[in-house]
N, C-alpha and C positions, 0 to 999 in steps of 0.2 A: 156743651155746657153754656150757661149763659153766666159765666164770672164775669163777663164784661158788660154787663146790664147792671148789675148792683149796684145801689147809690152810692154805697162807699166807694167805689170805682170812677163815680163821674167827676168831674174837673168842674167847680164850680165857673157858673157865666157870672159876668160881671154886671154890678150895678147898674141899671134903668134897661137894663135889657131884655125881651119877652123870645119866646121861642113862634115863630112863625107860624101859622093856623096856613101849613101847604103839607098835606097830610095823604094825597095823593101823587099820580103822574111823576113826573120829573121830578119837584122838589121833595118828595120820599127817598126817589133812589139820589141824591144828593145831597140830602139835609142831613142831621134838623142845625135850620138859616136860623136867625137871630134878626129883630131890631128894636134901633129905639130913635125916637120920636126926638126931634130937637124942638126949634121953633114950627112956624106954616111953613117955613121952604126947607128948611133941614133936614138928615134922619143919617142916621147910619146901619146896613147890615152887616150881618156876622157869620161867623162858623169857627169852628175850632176844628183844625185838619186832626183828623180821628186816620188810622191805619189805612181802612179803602179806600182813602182820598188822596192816597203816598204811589210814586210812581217807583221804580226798580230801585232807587236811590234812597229813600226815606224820604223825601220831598213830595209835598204838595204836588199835585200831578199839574203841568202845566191847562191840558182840559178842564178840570174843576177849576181854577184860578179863570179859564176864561167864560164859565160856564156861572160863576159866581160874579163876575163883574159884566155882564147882562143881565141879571138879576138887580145889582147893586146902581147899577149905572140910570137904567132906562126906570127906575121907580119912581126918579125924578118929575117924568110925565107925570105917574098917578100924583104924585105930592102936589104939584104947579096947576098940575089941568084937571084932575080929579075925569082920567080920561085911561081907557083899556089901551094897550101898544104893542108895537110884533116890531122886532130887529128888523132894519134894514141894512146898516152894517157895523158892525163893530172891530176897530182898529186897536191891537194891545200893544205895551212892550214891556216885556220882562225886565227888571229891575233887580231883581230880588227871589232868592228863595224862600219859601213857608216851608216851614219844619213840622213833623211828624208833635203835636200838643200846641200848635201855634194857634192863638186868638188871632183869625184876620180879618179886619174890616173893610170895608169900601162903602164909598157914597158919589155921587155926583152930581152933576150942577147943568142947566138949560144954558147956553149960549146961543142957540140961536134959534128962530120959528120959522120957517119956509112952506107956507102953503098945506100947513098941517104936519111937515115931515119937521120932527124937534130935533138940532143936531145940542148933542151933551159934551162936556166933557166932566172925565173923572179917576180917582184915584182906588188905589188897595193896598192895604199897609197893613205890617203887624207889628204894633210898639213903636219903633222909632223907624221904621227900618220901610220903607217904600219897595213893596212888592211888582205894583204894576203902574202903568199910567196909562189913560187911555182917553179914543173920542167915539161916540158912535150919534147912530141918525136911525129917529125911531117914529113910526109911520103911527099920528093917533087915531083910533077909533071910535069907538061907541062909549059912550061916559056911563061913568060906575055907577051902582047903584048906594046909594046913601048906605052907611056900616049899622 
């Protein structure tokens, strides 16, 4: 059955936030991501942990929490440098669980440029409550095409 497709079923997203335009590959079998757009260096993305993304516990599977904060983290490239980027590593630490209907967000911030390799750091949180914290170093490429 598809009872859990129905509108009346979906958990409204919250205010200034759009549903991601990643409709293949990877971010299919892990979406659908959220963001929204601050100032030029700001943005935050999203998700709301839906059943498949719960591990044996009812919890946020800790893979998706880090598979979401590569996503969230390293967009900071695209926002700063308007530049495509591939992980070179990313460091996490759990904080926190995400619960089974939990809004989680994450964003991050450029600290430092090396030779093209960008190191970031950044956060993921749901509500008040700090999920993850983290740092990674993201190798830039070929610059994007104009939207």
């Amino acid at each position: 059955m598809t009872d859990d497709l129905l509108e009346e079923n979906v958990t409204p997203i919250p205010d200034g936030y759009t549903q991601m335009n990643w409709h293949s590959g990877f971010g299919r079998q892990i979406g659908p991501l959220y963001e929204r757009d601050g100032d030029k260096t700001t943005y935050t993305r999203a998700f709301r942990v839906a059943e498949y993304h719960t591990n044996g516990m009812g919890n946020c599977h800790g893979g998706m929490l880090m598979a979401f904060a590569d996503v969230a983290f390293g967009h900071c490239v695209t926002v700063a440098l308007h530049r495509y980027w591939v992980t070179v590593r990313l460091l996490t630490d759990f904080m926190s669980a995400a619960r089974l209907g939990d809004w989680v967000e994450g964003s991050g911030e450029i600290v430092g440029d090396e030779g093209g390799f960008i190191s970031v750091k950044g956060r993921i949180w749901a509500g008040e409550r700090t999920l993850m914290t983290g740092t990674g170093v993201f190798k830039v490429l070929g610059e994007r095409p104009n939207p």
